[in-house]
C-alpha positions as protocol buffer text, in pm:
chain_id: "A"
residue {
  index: 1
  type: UNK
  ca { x: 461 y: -1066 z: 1017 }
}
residue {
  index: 2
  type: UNK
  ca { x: 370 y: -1404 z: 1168 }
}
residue {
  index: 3
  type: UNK
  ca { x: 16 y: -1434 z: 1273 }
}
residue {
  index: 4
  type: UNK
  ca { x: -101 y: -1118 z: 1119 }
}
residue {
  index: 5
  type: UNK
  ca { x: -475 y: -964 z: 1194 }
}
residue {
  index: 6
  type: UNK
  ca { x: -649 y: -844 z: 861 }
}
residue {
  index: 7
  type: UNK
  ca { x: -816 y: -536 z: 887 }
}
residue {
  index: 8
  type: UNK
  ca { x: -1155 y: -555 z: 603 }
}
residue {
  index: 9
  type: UNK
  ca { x: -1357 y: -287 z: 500 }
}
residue {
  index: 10
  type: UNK
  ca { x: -1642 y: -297 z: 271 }
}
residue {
  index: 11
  type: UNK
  ca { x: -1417 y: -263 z: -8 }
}
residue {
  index: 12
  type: UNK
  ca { x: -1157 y: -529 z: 48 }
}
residue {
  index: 13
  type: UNK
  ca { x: -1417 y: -749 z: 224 }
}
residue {
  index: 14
  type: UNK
  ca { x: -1564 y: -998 z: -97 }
}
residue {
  index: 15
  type: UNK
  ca { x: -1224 y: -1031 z: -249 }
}
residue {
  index: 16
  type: UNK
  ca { x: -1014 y: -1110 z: 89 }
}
residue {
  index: 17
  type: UNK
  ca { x: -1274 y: -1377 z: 204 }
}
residue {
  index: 18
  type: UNK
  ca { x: -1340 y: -1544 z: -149 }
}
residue {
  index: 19
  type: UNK
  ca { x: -967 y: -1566 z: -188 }
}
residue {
  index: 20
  type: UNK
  ca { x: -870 y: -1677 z: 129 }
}
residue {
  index: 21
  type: UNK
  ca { x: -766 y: -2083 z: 93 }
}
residue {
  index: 22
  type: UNK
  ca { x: -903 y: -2236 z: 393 }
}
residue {
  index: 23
  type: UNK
  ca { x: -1123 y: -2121 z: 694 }
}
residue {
  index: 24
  type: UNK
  ca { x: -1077 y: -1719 z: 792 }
}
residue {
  index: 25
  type: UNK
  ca { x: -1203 y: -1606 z: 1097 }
}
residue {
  index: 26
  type: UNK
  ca { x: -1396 y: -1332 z: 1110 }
}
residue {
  index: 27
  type: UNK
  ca { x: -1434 y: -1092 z: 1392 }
}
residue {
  index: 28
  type: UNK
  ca { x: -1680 y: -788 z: 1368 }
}
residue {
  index: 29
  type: UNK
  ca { x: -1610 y: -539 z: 1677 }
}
residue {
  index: 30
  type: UNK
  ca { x: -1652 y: -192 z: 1723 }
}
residue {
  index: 31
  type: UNK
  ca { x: -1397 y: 52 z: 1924 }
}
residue {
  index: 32
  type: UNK
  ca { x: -1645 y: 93 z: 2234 }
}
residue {
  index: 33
  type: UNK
  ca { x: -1718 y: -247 z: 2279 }
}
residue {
  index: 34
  type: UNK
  ca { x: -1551 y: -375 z: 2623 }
}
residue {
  index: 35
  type: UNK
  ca { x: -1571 y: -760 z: 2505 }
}
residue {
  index: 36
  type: UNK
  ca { x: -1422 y: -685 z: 2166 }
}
residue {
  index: 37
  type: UNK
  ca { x: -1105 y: -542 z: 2348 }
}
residue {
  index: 38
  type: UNK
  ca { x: -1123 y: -839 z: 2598 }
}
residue {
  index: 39
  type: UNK
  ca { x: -1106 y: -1072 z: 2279 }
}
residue {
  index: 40
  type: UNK
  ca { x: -851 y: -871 z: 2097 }
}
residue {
  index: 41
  type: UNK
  ca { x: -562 y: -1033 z: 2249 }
}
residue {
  index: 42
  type: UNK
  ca { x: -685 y: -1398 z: 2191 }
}
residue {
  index: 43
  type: UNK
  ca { x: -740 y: -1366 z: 1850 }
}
residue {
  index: 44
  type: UNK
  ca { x: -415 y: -1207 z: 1831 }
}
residue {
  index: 45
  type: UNK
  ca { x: -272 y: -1523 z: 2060 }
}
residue {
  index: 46
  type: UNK
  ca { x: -471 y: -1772 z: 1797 }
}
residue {
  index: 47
  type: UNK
  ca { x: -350 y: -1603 z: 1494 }
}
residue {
  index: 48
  type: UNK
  ca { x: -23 y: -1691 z: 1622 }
}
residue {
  index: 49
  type: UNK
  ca { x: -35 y: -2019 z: 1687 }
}
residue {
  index: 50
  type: UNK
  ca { x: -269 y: -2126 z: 1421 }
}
residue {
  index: 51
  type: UNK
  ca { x: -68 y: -1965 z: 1135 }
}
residue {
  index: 52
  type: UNK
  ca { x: -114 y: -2125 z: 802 }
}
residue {
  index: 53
  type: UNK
  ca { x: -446 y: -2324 z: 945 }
}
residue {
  index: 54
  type: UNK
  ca { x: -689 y: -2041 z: 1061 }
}
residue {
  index: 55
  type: UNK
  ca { x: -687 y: -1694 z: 898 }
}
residue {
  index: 56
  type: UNK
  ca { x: -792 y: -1421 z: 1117 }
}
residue {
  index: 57
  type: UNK
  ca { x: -948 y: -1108 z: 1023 }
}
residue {
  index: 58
  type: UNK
  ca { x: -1168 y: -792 z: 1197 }
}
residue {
  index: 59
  type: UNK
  ca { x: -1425 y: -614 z: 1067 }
}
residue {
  index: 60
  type: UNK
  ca { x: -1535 y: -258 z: 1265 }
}
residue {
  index: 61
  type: UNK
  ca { x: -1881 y: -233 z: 1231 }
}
residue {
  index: 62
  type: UNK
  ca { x: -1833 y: 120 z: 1271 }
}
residue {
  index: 63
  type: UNK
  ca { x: -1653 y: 175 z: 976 }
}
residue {
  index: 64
  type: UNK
  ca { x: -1859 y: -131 z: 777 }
}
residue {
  index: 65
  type: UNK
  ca { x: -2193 y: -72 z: 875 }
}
residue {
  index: 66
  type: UNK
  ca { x: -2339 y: -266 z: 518 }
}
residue {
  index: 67
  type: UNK
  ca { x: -2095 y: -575 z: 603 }
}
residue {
  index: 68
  type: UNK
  ca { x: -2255 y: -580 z: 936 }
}
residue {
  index: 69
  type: UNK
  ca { x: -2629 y: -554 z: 771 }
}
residue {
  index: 70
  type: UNK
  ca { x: -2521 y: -798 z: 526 }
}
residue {
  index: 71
  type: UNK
  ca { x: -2455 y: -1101 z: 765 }
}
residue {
  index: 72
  type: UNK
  ca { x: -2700 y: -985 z: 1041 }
}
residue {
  index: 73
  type: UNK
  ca { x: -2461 y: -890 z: 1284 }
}
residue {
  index: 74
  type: UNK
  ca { x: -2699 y: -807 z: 1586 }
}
residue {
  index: 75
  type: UNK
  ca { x: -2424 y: -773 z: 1863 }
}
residue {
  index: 76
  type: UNK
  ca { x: -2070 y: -784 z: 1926 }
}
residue {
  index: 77
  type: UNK
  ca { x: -1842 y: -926 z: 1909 }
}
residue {
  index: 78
  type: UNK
  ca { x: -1982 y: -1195 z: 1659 }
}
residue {
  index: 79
  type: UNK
  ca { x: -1702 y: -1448 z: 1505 }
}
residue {
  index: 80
  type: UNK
  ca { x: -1826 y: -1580 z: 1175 }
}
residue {
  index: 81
  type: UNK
  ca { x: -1593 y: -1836 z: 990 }
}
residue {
  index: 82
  type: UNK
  ca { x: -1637 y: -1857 z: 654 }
}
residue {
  index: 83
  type: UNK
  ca { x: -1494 y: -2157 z: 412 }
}
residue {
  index: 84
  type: UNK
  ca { x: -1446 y: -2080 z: 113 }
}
residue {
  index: 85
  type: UNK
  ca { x: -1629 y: -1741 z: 105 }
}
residue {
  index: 86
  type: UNK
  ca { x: -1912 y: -1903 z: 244 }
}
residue {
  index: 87
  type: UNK
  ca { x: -2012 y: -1852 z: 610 }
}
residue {
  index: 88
  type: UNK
  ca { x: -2031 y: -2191 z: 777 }
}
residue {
  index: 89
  type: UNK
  ca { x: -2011 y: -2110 z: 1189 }
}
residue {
  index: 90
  type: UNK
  ca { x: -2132 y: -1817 z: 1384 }
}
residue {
  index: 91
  type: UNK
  ca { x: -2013 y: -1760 z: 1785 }
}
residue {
  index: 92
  type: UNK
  ca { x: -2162 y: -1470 z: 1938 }
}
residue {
  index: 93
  type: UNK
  ca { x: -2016 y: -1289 z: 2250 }
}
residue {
  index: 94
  type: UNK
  ca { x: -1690 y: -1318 z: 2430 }
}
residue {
  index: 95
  type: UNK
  ca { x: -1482 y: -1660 z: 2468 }
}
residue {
  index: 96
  type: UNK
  ca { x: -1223 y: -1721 z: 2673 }
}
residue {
  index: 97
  type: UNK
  ca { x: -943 y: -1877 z: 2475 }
}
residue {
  index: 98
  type: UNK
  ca { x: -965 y: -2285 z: 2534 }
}
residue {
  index: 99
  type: UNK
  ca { x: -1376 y: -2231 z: 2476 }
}
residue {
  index: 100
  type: UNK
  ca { x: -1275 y: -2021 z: 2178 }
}
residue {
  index: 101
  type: UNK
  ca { x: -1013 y: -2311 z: 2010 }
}
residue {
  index: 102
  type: UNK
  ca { x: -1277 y: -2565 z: 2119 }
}
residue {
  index: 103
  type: UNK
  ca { x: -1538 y: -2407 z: 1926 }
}
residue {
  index: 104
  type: UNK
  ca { x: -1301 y: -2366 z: 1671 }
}
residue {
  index: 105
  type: UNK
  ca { x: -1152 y: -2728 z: 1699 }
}
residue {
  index: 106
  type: UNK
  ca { x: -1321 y: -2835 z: 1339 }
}
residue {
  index: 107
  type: UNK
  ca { x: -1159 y: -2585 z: 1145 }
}
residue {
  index: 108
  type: UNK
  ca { x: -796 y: -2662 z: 1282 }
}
């Protein structure tokens, strides 16, 4: 499925980020969030077109609540992009897509 959307949870988390080769974008959301489901469709968009450059995954803070502790999620939606398993760029809030891929531009 081309441009697929990982869903994490706390158990799949650790070994789908430290195995991922090359950046993976992370998105943690939650259900009620109105931003998250504005962003939703961009990522979607991004995963897309960035296939085989940018990984993109979501975590629901709902369901992940230690994940969320863990990297100090305060509100969503936060993006976190990790490199090699290692977090390397946190955006906080809702992007429009061209800010989004701007932000983004290193990793691509």
């Amino acid at each position: 499925m081309a441009g697929a959307i990982t869903n994490l949870s706390e158990t799949t988390f650790d070994e789908e980020v430290g195995s991922s080769t090359g950046p993976m974008l992370v998105d943690f959301w939650a259900e009620w969030c109105g931003p998250c489901k504005m962003l939703a469709p961009i990522l979607v968009e991004i995963a897309n077109e960035q296939e085989g450059v940018l990984r993109i995954a979501k975590v629901d803070v709902d369901q992940a609540p230690d994940l969320a502790r863990r990297f100090e999620v305060m509100s969503i939606p936060t993006l976190i992009v990790f490199n090699d398993g290692t977090p390397t760029k946190r955006l906080v809030g809702a992007k429009g897509k061209h800010q989004l891929l701007d932000e983004l531009s290193e990793f691509l």
